[in-house]
RODO-609709 format. One record per residue (C-alpha): residue in three letters; x, y, z. Coordinates in steps of 0.25 Angstrom, whole numbers, plus 2048, in hexadecimal, padded with zeros to 3 digits. Last residue first. Layout:
<atoms>
AlaXYZ
...
</atoms>
This chain:
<atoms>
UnkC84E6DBF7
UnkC90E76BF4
UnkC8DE78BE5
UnkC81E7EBE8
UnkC89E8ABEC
UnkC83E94BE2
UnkC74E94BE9
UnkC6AE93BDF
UnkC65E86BE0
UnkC66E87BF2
UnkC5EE95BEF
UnkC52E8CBEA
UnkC53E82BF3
UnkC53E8DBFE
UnkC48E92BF6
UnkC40E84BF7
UnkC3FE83C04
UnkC35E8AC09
UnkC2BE84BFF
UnkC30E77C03
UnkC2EE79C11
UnkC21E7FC0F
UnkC1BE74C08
UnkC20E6BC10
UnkC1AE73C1C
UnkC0DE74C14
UnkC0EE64C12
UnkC0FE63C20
UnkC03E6AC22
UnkBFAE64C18
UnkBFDE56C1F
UnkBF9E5BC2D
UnkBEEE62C27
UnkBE9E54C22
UnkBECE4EC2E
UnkBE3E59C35
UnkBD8E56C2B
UnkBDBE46C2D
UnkBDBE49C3D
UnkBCCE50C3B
UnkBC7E47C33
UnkBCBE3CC3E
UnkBC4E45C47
UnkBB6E45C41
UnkBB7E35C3F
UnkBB9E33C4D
UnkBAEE3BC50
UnkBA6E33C47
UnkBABE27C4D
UnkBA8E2DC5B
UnkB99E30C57
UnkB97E23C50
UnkB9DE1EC5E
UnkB94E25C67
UnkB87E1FC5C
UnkB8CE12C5F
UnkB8CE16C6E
UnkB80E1BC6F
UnkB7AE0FC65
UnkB80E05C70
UnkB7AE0DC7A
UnkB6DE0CC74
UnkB6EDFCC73
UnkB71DFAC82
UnkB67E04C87
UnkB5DDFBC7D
UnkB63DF0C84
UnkB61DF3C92
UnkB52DF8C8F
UnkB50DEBC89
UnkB55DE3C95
UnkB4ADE1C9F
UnkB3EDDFC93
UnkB49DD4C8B
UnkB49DCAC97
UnkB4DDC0C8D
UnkB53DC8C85
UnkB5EDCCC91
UnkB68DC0C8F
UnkB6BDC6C80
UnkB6BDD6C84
UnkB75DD1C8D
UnkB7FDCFC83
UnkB7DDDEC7E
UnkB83DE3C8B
UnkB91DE1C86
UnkB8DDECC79
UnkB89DF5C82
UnkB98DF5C88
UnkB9FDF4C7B
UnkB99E01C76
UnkB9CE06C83
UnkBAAE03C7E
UnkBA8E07C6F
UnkBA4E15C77
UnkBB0E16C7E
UnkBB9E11C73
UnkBB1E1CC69
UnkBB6E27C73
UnkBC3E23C73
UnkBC3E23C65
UnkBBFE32C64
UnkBC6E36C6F
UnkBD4E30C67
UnkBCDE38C59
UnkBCDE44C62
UnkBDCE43C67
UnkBE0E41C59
UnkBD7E4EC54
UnkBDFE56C5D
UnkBECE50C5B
UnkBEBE53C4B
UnkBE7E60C4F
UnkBF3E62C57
UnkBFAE5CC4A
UnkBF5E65C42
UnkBF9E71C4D
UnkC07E6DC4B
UnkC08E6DC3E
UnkC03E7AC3C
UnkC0CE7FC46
UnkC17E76C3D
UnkC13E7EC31
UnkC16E8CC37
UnkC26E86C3E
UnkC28E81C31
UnkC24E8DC29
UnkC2EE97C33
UnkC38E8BC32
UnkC39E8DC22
UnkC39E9CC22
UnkC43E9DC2C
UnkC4AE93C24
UnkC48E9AC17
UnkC4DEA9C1F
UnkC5BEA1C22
UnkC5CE9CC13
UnkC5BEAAC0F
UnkC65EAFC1C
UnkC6EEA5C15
UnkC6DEA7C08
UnkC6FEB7C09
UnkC7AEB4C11
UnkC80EABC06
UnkC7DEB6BFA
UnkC85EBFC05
UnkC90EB7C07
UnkC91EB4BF7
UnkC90EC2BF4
UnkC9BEC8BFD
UnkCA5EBBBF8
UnkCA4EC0BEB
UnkCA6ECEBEE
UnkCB3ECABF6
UnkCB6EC3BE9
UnkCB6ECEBE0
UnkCBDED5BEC
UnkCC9ECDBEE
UnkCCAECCBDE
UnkCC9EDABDE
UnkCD4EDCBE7
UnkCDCED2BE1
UnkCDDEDABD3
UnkCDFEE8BDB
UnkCECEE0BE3
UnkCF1EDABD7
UnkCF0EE8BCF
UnkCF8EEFBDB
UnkD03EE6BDC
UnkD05EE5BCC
UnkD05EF4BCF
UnkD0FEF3BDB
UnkD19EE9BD2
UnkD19EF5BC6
UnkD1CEFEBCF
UnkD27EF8BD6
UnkD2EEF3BCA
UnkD2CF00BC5
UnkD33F06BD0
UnkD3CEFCBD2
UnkD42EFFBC2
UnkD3FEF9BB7
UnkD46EF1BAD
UnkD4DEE6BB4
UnkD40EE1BBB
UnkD38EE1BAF
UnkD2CEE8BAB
UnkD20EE2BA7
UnkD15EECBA2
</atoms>
């Protein structure tokens, strides 16, 4: 009802200011507090992200920190067999190298026919430690053999590995992208 300044009286004017007062004041309260429950949700829906996105990292670093171990010891294995396959070829150099120093006495096997009855035991001697040491470097070779199988096994494990860890990473991973589709504020990005 609108009443006009000359018409009514103060008290009336009074009244009539202090319930338009009144109805202002309730109207911006519960603006203030439809908006102070807003504001409530959206902190708490950001907490709740953050200490989610907080337990996917510990997640994450707790996966890493197993699958390196693994990694470690691989390659611990990896340097094992390295250091054999090196005894391996060192022992082959030493035998091809007394293999090299039967061979040198071959020579003389040519001047000595003539007097074949003093030298024949020299060359027989000669010749069975050739065969040893062929039969030291078969050996070798097939150790050598042996411990590259070994390495290409240990490689092999390597390469599972690190797949497992991508794998993983991914896996662990993919709720944050999950929550990042869903989250509201995509927009900021």
């Amino acid at each position: 009802m609108s009443i006009s300044s000359s018409e009514c009286t103060d008290q009336e004017l009074f009244t009539s200011s202090f319930d338009q007062l009144k109805k202002a004041v309730v109207k911006q309260g519960a603006a203030q507090r439809r908006v102070a429950v807003r504001v409530k949700y959206l902190i708490r829906s950001l907490m709740v992200a953050i200490v989610t996105t907080l337990l996917f990292i510990f997640y994450l670093i707790y996966i890493l920190t197993n699958q390196v171990d693994v990694l470690t010891n691989q390659l611990d294995l990896i340097s094992a067999e390295g250091d054999r396959v090196l005894k391996s070829v060192k022992n082959i150099d030493g035998v091809l190298m007394k293999f090299e120093a039967q061979m040198d006495t071959l020579p003389y096997v040519n001047e000595s026919v003539t007097n074949i009855d003093n030298n024949m035991s020299l060359v027989t001697t000669n010749i069975a430690g050739i065969s040893d040491n062929i039969g030291l470097i078969n050996s070798q070779v097939y150790q050598l053999r042996s411990t590259m199988g070994n390495v290409s096994i240990n490689i092999q494990n390597l390469d599972n590995t690190v797949h497992q860890v991508n794998r993983d990473v991914n896996s662990a991973t993919e709720p944050v992208k999950r929550f990042n589709d869903l989250n509201p504020f995509n927009f900021m990005r």
